[in-house]
Biopython code that builds the backbone (N, CA, C, O; Angstrom):
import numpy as np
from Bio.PDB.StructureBuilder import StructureBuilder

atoms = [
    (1, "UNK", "N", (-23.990, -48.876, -5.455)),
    (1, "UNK", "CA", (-24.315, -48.468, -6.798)),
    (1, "UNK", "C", (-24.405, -46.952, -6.914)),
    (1, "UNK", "O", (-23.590, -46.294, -7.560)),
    (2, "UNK", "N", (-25.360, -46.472, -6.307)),
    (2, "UNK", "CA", (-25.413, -45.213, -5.660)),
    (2, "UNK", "C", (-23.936, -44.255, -5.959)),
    (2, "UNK", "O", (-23.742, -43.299, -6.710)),
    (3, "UNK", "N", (-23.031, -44.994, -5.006)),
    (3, "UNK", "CA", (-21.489, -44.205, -5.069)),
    (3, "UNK", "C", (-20.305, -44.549, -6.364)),
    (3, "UNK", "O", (-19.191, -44.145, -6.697)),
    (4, "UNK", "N", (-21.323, -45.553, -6.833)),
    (4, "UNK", "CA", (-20.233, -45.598, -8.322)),
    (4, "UNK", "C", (-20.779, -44.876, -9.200)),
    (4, "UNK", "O", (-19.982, -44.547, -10.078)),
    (5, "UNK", "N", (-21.966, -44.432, -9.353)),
    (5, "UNK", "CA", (-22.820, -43.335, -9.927)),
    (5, "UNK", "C", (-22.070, -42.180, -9.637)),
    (5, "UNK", "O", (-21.343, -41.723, -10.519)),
    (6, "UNK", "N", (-22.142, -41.597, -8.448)),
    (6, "UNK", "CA", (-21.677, -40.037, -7.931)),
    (6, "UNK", "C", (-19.903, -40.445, -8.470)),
    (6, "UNK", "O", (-19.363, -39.412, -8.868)),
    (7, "UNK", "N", (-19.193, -41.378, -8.530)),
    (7, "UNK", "CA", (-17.929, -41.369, -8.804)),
    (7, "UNK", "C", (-17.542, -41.011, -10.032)),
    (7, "UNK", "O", (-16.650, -40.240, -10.385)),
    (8, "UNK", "N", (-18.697, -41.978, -10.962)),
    (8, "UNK", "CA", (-18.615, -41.785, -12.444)),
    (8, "UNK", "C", (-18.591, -40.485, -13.279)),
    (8, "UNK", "O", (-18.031, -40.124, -14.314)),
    (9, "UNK", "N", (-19.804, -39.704, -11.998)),
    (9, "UNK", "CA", (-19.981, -38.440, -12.311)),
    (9, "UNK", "C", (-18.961, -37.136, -12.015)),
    (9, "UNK", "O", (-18.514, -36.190, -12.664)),
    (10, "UNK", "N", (-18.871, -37.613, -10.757)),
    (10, "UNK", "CA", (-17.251, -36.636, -10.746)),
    (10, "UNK", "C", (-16.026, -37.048, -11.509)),
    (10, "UNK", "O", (-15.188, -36.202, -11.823)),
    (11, "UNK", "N", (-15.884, -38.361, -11.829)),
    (11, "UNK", "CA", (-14.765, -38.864, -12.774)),
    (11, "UNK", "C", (-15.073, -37.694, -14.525)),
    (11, "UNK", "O", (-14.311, -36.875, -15.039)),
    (12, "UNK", "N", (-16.005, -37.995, -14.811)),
    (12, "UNK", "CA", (-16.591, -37.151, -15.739)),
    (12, "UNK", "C", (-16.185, -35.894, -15.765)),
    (12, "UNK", "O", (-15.471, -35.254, -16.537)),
    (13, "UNK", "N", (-16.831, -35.616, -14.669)),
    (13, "UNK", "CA", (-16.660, -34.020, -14.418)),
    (13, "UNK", "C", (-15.287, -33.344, -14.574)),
    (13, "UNK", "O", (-14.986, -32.257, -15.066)),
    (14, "UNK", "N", (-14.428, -34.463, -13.920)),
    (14, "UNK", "CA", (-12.931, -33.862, -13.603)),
    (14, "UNK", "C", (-12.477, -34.081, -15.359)),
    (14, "UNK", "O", (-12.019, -33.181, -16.064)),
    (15, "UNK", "N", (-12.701, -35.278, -15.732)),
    (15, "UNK", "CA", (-12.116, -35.051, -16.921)),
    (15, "UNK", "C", (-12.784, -33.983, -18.122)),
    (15, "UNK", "O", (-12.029, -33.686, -19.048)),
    (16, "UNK", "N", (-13.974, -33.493, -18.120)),
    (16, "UNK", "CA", (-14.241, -32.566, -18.521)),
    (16, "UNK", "C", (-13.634, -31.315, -18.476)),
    (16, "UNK", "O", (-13.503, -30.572, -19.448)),
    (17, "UNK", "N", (-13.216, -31.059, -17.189)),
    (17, "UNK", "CA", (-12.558, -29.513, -16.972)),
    (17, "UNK", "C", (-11.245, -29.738, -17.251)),
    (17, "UNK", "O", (-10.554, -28.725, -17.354)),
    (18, "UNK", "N", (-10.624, -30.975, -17.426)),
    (18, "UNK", "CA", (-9.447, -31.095, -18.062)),
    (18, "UNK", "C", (-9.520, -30.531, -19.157)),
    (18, "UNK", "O", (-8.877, -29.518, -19.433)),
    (19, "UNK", "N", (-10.209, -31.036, -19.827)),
    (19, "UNK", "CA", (-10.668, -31.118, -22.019)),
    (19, "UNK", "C", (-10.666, -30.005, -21.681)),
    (19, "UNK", "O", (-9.557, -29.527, -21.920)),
    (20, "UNK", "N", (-11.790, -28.797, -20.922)),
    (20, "UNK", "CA", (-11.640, -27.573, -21.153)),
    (20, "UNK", "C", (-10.181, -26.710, -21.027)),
    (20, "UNK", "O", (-9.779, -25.846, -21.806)),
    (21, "UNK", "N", (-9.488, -27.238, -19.749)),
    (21, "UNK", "CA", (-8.469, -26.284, -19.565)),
    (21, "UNK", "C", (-7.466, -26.872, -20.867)),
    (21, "UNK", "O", (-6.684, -26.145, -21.480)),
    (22, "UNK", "N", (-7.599, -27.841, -21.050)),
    (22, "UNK", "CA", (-6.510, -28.353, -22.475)),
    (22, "UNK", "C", (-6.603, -27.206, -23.296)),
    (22, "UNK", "O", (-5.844, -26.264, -23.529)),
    (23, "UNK", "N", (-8.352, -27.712, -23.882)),
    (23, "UNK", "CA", (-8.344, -26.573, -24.807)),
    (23, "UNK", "C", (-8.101, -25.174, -24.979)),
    (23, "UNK", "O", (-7.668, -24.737, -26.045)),
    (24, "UNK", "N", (-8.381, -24.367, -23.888)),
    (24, "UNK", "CA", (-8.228, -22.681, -23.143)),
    (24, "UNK", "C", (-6.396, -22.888, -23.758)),
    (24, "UNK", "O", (-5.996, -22.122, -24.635)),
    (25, "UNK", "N", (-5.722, -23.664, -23.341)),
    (25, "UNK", "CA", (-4.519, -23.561, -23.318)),
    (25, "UNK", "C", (-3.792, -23.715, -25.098)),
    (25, "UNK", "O", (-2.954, -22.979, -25.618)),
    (26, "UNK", "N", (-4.467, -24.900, -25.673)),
    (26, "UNK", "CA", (-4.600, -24.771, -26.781)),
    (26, "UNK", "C", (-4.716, -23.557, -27.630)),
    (26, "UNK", "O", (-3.808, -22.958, -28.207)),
    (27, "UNK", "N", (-6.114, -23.270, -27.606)),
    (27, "UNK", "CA", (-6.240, -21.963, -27.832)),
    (27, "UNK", "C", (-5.952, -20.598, -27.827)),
    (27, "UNK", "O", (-6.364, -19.759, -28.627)),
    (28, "UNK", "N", (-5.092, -20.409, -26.710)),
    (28, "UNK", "CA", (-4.229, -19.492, -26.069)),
    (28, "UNK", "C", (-2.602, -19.769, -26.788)),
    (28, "UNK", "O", (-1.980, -18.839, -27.301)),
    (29, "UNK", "N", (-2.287, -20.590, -26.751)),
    (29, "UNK", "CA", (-0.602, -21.248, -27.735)),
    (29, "UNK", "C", (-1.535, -20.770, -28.908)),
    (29, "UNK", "O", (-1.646, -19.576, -28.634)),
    (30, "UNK", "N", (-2.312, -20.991, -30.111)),
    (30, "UNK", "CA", (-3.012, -20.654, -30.953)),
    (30, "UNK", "C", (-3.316, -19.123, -31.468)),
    (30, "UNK", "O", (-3.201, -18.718, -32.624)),
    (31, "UNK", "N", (-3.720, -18.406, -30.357)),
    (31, "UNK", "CA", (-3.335, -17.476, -30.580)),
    (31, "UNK", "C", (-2.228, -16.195, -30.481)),
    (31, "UNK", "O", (-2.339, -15.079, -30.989)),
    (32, "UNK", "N", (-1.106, -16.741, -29.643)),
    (32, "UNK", "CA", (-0.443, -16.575, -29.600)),
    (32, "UNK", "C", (0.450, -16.502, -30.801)),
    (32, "UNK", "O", (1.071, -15.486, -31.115)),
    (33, "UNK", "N", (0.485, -17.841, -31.571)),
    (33, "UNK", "CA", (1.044, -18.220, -32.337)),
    (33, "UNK", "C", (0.893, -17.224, -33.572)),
    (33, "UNK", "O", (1.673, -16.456, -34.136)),
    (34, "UNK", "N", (-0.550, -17.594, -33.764)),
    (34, "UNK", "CA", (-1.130, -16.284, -35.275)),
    (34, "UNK", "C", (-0.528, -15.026, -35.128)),
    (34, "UNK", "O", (0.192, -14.401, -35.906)),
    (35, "UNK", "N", (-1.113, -14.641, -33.529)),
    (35, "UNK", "CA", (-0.369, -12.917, -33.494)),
    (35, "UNK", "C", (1.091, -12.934, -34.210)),
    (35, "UNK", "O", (1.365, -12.128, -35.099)),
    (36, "UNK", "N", (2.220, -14.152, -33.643)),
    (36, "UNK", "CA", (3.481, -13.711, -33.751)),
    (36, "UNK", "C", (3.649, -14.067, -35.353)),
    (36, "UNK", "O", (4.593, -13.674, -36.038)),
    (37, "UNK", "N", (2.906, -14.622, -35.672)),
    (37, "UNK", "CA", (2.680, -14.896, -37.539)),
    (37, "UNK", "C", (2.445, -13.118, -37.672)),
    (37, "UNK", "O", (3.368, -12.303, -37.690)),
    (38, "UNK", "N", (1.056, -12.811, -37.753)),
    (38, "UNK", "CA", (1.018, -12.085, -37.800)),
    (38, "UNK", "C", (1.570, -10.744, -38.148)),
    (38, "UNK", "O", (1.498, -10.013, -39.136)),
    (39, "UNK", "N", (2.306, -10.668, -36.659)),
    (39, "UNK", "CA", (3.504, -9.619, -36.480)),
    (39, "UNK", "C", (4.655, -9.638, -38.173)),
    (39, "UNK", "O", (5.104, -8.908, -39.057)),
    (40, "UNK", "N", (4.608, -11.199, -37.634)),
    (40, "UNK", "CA", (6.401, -10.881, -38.983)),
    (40, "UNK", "C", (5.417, -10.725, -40.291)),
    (40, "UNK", "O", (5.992, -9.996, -41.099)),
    (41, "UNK", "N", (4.495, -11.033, -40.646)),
    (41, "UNK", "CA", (4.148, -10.699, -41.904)),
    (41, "UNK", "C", (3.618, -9.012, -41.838)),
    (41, "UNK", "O", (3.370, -8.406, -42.880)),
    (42, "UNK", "N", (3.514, -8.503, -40.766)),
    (42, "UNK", "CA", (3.180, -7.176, -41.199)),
    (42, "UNK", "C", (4.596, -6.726, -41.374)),
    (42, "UNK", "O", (4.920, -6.067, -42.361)),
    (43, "UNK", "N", (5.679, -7.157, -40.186)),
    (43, "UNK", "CA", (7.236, -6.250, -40.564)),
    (43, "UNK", "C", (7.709, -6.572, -41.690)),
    (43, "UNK", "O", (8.714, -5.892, -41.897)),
    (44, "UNK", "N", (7.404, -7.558, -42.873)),
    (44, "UNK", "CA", (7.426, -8.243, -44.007)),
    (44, "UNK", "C", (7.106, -7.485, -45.192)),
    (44, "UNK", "O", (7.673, -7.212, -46.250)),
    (45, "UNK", "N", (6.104, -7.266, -44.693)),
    (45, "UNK", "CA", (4.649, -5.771, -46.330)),
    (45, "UNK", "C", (5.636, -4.792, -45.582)),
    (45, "UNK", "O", (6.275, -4.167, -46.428)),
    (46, "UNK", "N", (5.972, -4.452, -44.348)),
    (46, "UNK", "CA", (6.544, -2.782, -44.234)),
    (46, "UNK", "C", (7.664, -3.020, -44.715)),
    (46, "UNK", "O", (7.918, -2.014, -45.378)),
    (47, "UNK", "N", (8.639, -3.834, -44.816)),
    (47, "UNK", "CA", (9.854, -3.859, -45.038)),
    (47, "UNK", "C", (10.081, -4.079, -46.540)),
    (47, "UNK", "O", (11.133, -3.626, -46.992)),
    (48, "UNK", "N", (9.117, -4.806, -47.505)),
    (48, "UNK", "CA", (8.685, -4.855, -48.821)),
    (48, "UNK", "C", (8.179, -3.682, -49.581)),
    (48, "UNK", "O", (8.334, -3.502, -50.789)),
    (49, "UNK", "N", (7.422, -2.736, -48.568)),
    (49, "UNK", "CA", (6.856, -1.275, -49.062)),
    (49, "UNK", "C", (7.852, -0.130, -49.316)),
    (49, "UNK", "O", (7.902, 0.725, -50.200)),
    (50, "UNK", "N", (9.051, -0.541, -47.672)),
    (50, "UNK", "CA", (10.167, 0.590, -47.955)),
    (50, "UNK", "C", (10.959, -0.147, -48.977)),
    (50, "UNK", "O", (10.643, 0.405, -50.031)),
    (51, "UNK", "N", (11.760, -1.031, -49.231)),
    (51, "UNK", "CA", (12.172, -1.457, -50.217)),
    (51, "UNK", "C", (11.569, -0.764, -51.742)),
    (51, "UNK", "O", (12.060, 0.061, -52.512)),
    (52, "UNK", "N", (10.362, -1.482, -51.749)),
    (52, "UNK", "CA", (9.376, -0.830, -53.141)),
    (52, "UNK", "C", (9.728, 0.544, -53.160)),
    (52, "UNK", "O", (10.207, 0.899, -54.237)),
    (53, "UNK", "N", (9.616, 1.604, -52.109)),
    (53, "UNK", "CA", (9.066, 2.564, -51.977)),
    (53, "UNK", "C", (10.889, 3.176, -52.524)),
    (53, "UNK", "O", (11.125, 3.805, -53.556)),
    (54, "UNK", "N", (11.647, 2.858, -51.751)),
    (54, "UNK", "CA", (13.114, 3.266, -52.076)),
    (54, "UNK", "C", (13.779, 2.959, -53.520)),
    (54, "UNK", "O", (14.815, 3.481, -53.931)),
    (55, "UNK", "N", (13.028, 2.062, -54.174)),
    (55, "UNK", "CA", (13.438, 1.710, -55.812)),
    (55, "UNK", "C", (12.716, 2.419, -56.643)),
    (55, "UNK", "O", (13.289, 2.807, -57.661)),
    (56, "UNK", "N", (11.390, 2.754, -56.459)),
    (56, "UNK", "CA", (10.558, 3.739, -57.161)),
    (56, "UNK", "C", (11.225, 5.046, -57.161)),
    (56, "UNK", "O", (11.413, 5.633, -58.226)),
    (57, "UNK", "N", (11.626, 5.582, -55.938)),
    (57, "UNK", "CA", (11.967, 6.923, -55.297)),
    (57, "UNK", "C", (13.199, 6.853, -56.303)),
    (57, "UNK", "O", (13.160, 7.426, -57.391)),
    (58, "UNK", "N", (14.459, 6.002, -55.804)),
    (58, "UNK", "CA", (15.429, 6.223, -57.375)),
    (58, "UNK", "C", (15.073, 6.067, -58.554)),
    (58, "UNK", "O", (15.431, 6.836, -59.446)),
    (59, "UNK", "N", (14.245, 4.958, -58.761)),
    (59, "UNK", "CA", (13.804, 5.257, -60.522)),
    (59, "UNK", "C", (13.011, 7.022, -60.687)),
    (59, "UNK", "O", (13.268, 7.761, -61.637)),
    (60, "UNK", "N", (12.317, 7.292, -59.858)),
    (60, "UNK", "CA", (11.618, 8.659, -59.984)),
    (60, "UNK", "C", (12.813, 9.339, -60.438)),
    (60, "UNK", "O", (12.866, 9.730, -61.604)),
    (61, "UNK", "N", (13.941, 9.551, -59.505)),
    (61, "UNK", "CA", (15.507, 10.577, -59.508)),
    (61, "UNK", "C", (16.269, 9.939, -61.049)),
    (61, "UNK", "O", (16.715, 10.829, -61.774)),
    (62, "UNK", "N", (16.373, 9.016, -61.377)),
    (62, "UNK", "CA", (17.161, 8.546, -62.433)),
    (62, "UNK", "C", (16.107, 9.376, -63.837)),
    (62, "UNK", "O", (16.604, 10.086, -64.711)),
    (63, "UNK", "N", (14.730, 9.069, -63.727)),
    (63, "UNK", "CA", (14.063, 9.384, -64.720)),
    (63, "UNK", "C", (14.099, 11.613, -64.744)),
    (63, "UNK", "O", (14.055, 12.445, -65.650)),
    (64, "UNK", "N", (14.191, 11.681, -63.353)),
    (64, "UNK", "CA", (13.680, 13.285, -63.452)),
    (64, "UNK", "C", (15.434, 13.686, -64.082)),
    (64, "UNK", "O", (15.397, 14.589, -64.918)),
    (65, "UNK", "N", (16.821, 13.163, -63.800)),
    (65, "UNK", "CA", (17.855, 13.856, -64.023)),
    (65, "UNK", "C", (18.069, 12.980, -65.835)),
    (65, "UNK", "O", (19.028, 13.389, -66.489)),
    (66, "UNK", "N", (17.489, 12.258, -66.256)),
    (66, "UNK", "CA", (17.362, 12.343, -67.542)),
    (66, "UNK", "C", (16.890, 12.972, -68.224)),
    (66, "UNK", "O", (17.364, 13.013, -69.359)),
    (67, "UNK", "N", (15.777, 13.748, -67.917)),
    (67, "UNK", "CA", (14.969, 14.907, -68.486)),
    (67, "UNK", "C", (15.417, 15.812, -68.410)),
    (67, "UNK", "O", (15.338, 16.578, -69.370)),
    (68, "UNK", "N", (16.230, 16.257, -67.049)),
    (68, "UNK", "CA", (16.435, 17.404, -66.619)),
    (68, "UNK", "C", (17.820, 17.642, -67.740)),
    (68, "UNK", "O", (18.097, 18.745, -68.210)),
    (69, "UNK", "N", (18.637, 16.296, -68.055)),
    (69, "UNK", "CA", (19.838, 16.166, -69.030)),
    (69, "UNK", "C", (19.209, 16.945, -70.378)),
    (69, "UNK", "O", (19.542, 18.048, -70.813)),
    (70, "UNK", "N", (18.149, 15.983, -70.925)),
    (70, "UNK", "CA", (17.573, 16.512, -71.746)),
    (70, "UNK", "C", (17.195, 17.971, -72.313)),
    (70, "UNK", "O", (17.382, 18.610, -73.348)),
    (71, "UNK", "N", (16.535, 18.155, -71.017)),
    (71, "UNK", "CA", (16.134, 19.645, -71.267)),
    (71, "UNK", "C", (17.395, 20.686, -71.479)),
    (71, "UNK", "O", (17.334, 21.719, -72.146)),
    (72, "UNK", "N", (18.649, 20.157, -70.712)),
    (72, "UNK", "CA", (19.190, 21.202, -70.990)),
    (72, "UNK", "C", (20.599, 21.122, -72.274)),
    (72, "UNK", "O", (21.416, 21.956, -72.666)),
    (73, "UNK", "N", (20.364, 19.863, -72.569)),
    (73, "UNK", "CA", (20.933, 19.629, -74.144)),
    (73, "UNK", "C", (19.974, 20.579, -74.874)),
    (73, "UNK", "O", (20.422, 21.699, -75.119)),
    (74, "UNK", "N", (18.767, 20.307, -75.242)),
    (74, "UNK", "CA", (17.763, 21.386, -75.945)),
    (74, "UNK", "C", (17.895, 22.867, -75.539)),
    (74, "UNK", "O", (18.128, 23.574, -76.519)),
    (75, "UNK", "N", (17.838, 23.329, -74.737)),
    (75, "UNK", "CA", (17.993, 24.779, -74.629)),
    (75, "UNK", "C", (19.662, 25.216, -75.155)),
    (75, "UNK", "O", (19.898, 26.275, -75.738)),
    (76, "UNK", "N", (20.721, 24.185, -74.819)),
    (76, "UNK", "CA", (22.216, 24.224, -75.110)),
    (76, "UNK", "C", (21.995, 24.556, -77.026)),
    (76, "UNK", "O", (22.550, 25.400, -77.729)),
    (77, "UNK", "N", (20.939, 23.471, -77.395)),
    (77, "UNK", "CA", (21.366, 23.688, -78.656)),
    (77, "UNK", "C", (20.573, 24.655, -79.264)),
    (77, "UNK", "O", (20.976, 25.187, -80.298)),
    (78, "UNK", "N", (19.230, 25.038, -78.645)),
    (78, "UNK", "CA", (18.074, 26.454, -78.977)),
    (78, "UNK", "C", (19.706, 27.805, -78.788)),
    (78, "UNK", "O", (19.937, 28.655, -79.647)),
    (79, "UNK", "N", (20.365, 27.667, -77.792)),
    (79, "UNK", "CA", (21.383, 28.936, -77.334)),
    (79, "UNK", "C", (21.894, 28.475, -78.819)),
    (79, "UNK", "O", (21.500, 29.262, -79.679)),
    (80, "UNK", "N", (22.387, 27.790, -79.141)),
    (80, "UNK", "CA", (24.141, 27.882, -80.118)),
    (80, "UNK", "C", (22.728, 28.118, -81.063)),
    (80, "UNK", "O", (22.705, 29.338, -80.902)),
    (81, "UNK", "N", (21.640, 27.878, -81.852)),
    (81, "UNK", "CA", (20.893, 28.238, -82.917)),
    (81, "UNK", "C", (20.713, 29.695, -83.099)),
    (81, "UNK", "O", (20.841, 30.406, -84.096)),
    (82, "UNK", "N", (20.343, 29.986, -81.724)),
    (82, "UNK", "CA", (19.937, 31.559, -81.603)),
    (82, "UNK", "C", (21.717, 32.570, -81.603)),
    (82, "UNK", "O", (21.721, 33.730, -82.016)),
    (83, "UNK", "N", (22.432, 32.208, -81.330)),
    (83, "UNK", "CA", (23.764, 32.543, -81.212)),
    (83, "UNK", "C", (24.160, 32.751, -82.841)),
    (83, "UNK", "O", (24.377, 33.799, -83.449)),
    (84, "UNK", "N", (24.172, 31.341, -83.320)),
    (84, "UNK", "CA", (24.576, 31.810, -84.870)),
    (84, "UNK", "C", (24.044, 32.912, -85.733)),
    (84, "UNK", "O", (24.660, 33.789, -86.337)),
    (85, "UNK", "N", (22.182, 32.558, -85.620)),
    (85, "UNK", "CA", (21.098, 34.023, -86.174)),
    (85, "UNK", "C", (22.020, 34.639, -86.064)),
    (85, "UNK", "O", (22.681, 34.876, -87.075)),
    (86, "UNK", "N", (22.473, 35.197, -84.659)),
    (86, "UNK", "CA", (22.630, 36.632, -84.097)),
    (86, "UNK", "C", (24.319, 36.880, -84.914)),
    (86, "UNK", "O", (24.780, 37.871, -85.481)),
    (87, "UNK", "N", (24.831, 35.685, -84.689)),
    (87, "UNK", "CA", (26.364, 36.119, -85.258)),
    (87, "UNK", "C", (26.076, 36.628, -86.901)),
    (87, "UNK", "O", (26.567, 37.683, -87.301)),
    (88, "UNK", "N", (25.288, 35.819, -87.729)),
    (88, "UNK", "CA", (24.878, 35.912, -88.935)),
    (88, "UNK", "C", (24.212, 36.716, -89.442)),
    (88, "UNK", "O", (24.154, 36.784, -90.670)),
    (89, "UNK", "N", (23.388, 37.714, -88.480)),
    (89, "UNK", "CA", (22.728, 39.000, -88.704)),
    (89, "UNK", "C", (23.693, 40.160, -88.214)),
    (89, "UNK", "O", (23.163, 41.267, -88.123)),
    (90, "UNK", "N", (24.966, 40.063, -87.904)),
    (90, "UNK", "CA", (25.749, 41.261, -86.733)),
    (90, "UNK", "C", (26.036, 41.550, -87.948)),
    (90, "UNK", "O", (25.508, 42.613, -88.273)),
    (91, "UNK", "N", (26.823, 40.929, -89.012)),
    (91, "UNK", "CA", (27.646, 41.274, -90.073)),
    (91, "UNK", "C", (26.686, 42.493, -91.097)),
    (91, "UNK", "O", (27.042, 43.631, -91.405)),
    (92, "UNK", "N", (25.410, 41.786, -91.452)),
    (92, "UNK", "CA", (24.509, 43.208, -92.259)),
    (92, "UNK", "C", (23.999, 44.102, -91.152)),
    (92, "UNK", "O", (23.473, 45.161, -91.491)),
    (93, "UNK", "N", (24.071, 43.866, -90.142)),
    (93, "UNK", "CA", (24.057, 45.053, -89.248)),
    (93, "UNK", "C", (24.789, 46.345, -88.922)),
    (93, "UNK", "O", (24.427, 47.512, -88.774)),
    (94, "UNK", "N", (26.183, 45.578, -88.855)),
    (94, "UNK", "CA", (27.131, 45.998, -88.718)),
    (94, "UNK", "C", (27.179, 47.025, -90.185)),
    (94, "UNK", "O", (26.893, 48.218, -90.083)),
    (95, "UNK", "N", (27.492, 46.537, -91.260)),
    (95, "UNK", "CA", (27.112, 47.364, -92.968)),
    (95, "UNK", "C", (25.901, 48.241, -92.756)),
    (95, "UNK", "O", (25.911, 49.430, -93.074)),
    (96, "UNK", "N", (24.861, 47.643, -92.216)),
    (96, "UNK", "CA", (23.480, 48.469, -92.560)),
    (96, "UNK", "C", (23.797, 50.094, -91.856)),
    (96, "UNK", "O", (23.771, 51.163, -92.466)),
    (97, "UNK", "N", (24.060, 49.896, -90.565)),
    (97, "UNK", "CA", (25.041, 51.071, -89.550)),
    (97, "UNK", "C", (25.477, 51.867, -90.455)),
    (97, "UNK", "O", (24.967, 52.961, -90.698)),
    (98, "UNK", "N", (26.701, 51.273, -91.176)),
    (98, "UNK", "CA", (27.758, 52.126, -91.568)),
    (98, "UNK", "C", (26.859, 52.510, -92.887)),
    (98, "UNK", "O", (26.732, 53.734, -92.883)),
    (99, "UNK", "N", (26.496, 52.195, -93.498)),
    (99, "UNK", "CA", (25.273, 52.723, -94.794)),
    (99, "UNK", "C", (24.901, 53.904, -94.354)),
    (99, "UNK", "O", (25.299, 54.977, -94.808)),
    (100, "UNK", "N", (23.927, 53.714, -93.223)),
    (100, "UNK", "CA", (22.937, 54.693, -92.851)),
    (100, "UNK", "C", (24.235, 55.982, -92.107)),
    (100, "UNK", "O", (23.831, 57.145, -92.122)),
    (101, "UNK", "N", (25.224, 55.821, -91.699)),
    (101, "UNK", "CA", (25.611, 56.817, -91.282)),
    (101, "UNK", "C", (26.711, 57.223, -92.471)),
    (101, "UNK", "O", (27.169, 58.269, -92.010)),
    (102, "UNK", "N", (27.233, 57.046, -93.438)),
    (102, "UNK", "CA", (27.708, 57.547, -94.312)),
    (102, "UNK", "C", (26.774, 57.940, -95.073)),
    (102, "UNK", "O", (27.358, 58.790, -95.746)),
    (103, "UNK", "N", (25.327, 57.898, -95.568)),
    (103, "UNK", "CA", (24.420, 58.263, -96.485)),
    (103, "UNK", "C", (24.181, 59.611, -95.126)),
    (103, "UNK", "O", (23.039, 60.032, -95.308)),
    (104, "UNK", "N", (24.512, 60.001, -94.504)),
    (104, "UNK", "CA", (23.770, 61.402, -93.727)),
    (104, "UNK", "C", (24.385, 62.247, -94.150)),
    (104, "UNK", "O", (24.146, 63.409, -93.822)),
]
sb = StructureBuilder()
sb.init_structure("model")
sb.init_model(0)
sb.init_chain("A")
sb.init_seg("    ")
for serial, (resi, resn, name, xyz) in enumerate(atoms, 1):
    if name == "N":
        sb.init_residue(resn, " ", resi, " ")
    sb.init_atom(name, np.array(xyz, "f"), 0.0, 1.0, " ", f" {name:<3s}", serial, name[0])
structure = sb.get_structure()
């Protein structure tokens, strides 16, 4: 009786450190596993960020050379405004000149 006792107990025992090493091993595939999850979802957000980051960056360039279009349609047409004044004032200038130097 005695030795089916001590048997039972090492039978026990052994299958205990089984369950443990199962589990260690379990656990270990487990984490293994998450890390390599892990991993691809971070190269996933980085590869989603440069993406993001490279469509913003051209919308930024598309939006700054529309302005930059802009701006220089407006100054194109401030020049031809200020151009005409000037063509449109040369003419009584031109008279006012010849006034003042024939009246000497």
């Amino acid at each position: 009786m005695y030795l089916d006792t001590v048997k039972k107990v090492t039978d026990v025992e052994s299958e205990v450190e089984q369950q443990k090493a199962a589990a260690r091993a379990q656990v270990q595939q487990q984490l293994a596993d998450a890390e390599k999850a892990g991993k691809a979802l971070l190269e996933e957000a980085r590869r989603k960020a440069r993406s993001e980051s490279g469509a913003r960056l051209q919308e930024t360039e598309q939006q700054a050379a529309q302005r930059r279009e802009a701006t220089l349609r407006a100054a194109q047409e401030e020049q031809q405004a200020l151009r005409q004044t000037a063509e449109s004032r040369m003419a009584r200038a031109a008279e006012e000149i010849v006034r003042r130097v024939v009246d000497r």
